[in-house]
C-alpha positions as CSV (number, residue, x, y, z in Angstrom):
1,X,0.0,0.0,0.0
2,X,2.5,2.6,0.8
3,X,4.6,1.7,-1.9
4,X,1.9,2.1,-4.7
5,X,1.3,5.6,-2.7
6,X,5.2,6.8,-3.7
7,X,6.8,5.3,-0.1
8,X,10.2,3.9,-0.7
9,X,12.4,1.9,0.8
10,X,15.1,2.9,3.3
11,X,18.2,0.6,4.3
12,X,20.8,3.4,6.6
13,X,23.7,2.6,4.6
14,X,24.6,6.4,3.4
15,X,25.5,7.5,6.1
16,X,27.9,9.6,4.8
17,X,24.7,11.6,2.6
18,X,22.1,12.9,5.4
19,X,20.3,14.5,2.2
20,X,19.5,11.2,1.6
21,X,17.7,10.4,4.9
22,X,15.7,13.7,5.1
23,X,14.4,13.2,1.5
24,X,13.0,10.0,2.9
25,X,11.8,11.1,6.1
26,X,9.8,14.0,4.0
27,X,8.6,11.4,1.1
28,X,7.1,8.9,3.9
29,X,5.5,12.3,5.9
30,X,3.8,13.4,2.8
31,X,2.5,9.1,1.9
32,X,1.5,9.2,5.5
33,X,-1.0,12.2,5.2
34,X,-1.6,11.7,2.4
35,X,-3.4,8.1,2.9
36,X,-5.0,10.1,6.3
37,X,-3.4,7.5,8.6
38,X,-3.5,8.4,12.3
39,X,-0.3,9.9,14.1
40,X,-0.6,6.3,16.4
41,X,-0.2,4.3,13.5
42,X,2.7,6.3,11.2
43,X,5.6,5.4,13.0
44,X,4.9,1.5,12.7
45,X,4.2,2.0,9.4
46,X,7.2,3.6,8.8
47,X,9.4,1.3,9.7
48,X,8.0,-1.1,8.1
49,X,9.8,0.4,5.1
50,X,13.3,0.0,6.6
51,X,15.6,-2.8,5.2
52,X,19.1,-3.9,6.4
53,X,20.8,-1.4,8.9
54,X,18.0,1.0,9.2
55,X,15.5,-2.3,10.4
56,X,18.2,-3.3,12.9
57,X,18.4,0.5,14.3
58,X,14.8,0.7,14.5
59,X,14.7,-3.0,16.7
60,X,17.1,-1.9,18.7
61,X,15.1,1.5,19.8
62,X,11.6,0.3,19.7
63,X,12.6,-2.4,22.2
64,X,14.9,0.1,24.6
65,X,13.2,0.3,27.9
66,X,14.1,3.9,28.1
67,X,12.4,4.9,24.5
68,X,9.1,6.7,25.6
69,X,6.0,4.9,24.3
70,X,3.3,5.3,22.7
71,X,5.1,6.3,19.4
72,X,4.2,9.5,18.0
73,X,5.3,11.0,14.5
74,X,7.1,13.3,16.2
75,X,9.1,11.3,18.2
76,X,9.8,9.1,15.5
77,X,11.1,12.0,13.2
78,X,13.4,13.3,16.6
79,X,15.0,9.7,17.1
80,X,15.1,9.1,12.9
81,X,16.7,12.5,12.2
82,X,19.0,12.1,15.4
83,X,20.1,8.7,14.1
84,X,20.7,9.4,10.3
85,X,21.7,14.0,10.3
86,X,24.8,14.6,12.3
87,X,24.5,17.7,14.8
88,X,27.7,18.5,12.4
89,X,25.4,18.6,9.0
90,X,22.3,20.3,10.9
91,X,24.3,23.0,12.4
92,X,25.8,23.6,9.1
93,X,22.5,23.9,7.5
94,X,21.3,26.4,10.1
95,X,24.3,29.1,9.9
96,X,23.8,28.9,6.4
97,X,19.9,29.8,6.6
98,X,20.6,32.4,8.9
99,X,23.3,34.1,5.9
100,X,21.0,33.1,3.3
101,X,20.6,36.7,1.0
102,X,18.8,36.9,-2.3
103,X,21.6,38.6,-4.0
104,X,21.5,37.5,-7.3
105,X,18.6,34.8,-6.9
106,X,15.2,35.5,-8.3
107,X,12.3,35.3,-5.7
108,X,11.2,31.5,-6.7
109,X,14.7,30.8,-6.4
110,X,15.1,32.4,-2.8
111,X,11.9,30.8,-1.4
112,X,13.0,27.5,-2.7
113,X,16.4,27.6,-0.8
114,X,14.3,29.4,2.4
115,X,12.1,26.2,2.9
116,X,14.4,24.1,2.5
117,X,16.9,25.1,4.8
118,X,14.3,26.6,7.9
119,X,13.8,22.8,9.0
120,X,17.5,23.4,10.1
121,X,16.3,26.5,11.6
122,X,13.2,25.7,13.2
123,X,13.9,28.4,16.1
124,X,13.9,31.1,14.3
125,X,10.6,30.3,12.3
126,X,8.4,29.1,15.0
127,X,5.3,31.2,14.2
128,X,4.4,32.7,11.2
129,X,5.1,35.6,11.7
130,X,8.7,34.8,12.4
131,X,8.7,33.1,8.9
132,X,7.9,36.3,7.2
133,X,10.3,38.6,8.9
134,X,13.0,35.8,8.6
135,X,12.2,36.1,4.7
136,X,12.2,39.8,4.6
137,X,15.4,40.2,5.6
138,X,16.9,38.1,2.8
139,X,15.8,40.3,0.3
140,X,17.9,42.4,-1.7
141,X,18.6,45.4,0.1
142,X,15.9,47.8,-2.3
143,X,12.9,45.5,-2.0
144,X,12.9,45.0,1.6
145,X,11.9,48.2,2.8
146,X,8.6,47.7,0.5
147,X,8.3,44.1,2.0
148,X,8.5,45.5,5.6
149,X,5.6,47.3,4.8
150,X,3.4,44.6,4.5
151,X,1.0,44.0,7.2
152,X,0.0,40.6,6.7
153,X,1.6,37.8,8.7
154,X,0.3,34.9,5.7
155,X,3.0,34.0,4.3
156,X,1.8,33.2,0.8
157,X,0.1,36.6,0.8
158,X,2.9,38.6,1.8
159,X,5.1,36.8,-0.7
160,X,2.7,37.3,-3.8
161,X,2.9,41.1,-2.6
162,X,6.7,40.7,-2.2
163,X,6.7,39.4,-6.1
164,X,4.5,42.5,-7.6
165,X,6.8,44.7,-6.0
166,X,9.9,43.5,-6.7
167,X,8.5,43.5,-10.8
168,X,7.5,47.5,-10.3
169,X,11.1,48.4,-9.0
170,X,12.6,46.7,-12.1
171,X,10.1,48.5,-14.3
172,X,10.9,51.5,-12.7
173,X,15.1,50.4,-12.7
174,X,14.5,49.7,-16.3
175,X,12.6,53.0,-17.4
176,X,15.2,55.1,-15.7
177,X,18.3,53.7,-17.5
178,X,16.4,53.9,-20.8
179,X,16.2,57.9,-20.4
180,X,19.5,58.1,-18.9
181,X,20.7,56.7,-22.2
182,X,18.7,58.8,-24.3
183,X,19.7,61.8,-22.6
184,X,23.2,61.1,-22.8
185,X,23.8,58.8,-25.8
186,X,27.5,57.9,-26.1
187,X,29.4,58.6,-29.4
188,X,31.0,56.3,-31.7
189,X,34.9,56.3,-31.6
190,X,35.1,58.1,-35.0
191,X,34.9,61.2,-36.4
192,X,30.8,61.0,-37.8
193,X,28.3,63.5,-37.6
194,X,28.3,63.7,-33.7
195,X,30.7,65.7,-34.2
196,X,33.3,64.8,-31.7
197,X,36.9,63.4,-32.9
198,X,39.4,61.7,-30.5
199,X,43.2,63.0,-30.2
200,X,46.6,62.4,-28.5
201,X,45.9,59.8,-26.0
202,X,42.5,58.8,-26.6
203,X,41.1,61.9,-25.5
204,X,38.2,63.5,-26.6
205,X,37.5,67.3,-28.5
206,X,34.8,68.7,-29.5
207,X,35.4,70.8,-33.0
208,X,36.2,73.9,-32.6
209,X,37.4,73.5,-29.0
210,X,40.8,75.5,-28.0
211,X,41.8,72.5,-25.8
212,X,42.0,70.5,-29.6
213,X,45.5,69.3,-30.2
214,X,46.9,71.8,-33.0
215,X,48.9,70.2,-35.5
216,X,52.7,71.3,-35.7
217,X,53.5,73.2,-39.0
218,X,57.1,72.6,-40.2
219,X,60.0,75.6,-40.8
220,X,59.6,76.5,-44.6
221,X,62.4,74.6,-46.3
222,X,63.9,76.1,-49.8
223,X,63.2,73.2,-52.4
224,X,66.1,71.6,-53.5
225,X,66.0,73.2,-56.9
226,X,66.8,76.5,-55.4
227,X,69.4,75.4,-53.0
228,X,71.0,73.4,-55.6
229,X,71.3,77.1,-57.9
230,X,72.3,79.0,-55.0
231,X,75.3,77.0,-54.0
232,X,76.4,76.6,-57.6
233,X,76.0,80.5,-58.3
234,X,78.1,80.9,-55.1
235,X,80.1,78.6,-56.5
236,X,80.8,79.7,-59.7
237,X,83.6,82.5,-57.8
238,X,87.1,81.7,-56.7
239,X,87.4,80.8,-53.2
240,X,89.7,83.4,-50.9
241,X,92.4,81.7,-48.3
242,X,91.9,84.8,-45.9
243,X,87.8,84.6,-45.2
244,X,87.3,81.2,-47.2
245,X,84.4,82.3,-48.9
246,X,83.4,82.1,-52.6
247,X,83.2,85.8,-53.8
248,X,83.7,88.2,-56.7
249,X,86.4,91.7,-56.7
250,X,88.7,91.6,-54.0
251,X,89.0,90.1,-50.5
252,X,88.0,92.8,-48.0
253,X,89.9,90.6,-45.3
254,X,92.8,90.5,-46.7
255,X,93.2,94.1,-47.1
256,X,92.5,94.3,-43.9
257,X,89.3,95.9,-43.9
258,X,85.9,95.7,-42.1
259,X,83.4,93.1,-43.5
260,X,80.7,95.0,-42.7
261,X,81.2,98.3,-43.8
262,X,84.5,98.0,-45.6
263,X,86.4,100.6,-44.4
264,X,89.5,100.5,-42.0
265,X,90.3,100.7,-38.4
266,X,87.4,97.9,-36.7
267,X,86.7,94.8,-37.1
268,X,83.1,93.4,-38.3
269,X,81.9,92.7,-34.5
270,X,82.7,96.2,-34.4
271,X,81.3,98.1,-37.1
272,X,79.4,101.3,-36.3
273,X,77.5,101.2,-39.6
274,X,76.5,97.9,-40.6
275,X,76.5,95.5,-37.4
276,X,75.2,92.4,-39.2
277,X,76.3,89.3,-38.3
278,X,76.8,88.0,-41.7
279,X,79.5,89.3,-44.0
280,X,78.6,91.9,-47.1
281,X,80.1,89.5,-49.9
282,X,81.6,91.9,-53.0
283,X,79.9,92.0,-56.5
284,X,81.4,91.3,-59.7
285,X,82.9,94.1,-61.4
286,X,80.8,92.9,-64.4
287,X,77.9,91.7,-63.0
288,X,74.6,94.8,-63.4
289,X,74.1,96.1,-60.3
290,X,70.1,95.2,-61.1
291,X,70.7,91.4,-61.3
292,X,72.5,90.9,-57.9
293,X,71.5,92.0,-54.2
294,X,75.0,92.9,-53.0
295,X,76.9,95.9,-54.0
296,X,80.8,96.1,-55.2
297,X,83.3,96.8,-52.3
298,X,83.8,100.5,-54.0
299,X,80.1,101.6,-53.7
300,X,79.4,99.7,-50.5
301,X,82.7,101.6,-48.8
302,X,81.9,105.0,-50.5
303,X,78.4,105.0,-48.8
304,X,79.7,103.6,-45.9
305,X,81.9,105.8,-45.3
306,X,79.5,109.2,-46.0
307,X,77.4,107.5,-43.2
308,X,80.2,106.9,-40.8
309,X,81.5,110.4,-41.1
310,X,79.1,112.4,-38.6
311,X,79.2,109.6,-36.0
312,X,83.1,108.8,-35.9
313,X,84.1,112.4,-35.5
314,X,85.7,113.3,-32.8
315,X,86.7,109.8,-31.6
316,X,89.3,107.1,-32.4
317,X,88.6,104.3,-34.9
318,X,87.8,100.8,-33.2
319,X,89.8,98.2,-33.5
């Protein structure tokens, strides 16, 4: 009979697996009401399930002189559960109810893993509403002031509340992050029409912006057509041994005059007149004046010296 009814056999021999034993207990408890038999009668029906190891445990008890009689189911599920769940495995199951958190379970989830491990807990459940506020508190931390709220000590109730409200803050969750995104939709990494480019070191400018990177712009070079004419037109002259530069007419060094001005009596770091640091380099004698920038030593001294000739009176030439 309690076999056709889902009962099954139980023979003690896992010890090492109290699961094992507490499935069974809760299988036979539910065959048991199920079939309406009286609480008298349960615990020898229940044992008339037991085979091998579990039959000689149950002989031994029933027949102890200090076992208190009549059986109840209740004293058969103490002594049963006593016999086949270490205080080791049943402590263990009670600190983990008691730091059991929803976290990232879904409600179903949670509840499953609540009932399951309160029969470890059975303390801190006694009454109903102990259930309820033992539940609450494993809710993630933004549902459970909602769940507080809830006035009703059934639990079923208050967890088909729990469930509506949980759905309406993840409506509301999922509403805000869609504006948030609209509001403030993130650009591409490329220059498109948002109109936003990326510089030196992935950083971000906005066109037109004065903090933009400004690209550097390189010294104008001459092309090397033109340098290439130059130092062949230089070239074209007779180098002097005195300054060791390629020139036309005579050397102004060697004469011992200023290469700035070209008159006598300072030197070119010196010169009154014409204190550029680069050298006035002599024209040809046949070259038109029209066709080259630099004049011959004869004009270049002439108008020199007209210049010099208010400014160096009354005082000794340089040297």
């Amino acid at each position: 009979m309690l076999k056709d009814n889902g009962a099954e056999e139980f023979r003690g021999d896992n010890v090492g697996e109290p699961q094992i034993a507490l499935d069974w207990l809760e299988q036979m408890d539910r065959v048991l009401k199920n079939l309406r038999v009286p609480d008298a009668d349960r615990s020898e029906l229940a044992s008339q399930m037991f085979r091998k190891g579990a039959y000689d445990w149950w002989k031994r008890i029933d027949q102890d002189p200090h076992t208190p009689k009549p059986w109840t189911w209740d004293r058969f599920d103490r002594a049963f559960t006593k016999e086949y769940v270490p205080t080791r495995y049943r402590e263990e199951r009670r600190d983990e109810f008691v730091a059991l958190k929803q976290e990232g379970m879904s409600l179903p989830e949670l509840r499953q893993r609540f009932d399951y491990l309160s029969q470890y807990a059975t303390s801190l459940v006694s009454t109903p509403e102990d259930r309820l506020n033992e539940f609450v508190k494993k809710l993630r931390p933004d549902l459970r002031p909602y769940a507080a709220l809830i006035t009703t000590t059934d639990f079923n109730a208050a967890y088909d509340l729990i469930v509506k409200t949980e759905k309406s803050l993840d409506d509301l969750q999922a509403t805000k992050k869609k504006d948030r995104a609209t509001k403030d939709p993130r650009p591409a990494a490329s220059t498109g029409p948002s109109g936003k480019s990326f510089g030196f070191g992935g950083k971000r400018y906005e066109k037109g912006s004065s903090s933009a990177p400004t690209p550097k712009r390189s010294k104008s070079r001459p092309s090397p057509s033109v340098a290439a004419s130059n130092s062949n037109r230089t070239r074209s002259h007779p180098q002097w041994v005195q300054c060791g530069r390629h020139h036309p007419g005579e050397c102004w060094l060697a004469q011992g005059l200023c290469l700035g001005c070209g008159q006598p009596g300072h030197f070119r770091r010196h010169c009154p007149t014409n204190p550029s640091s680069e050298p006035v380099l002599p024209r040809a004698p046949d070259q038109p004046a029209a066709s080259h920038p630099a004049r011959s030593q004869q004009s270049t001294a002439a108008n020199n010296q007209q210049r010099a000739r208010p400014q160096q009176s009354g005082r000794a030439p340089a040297r």
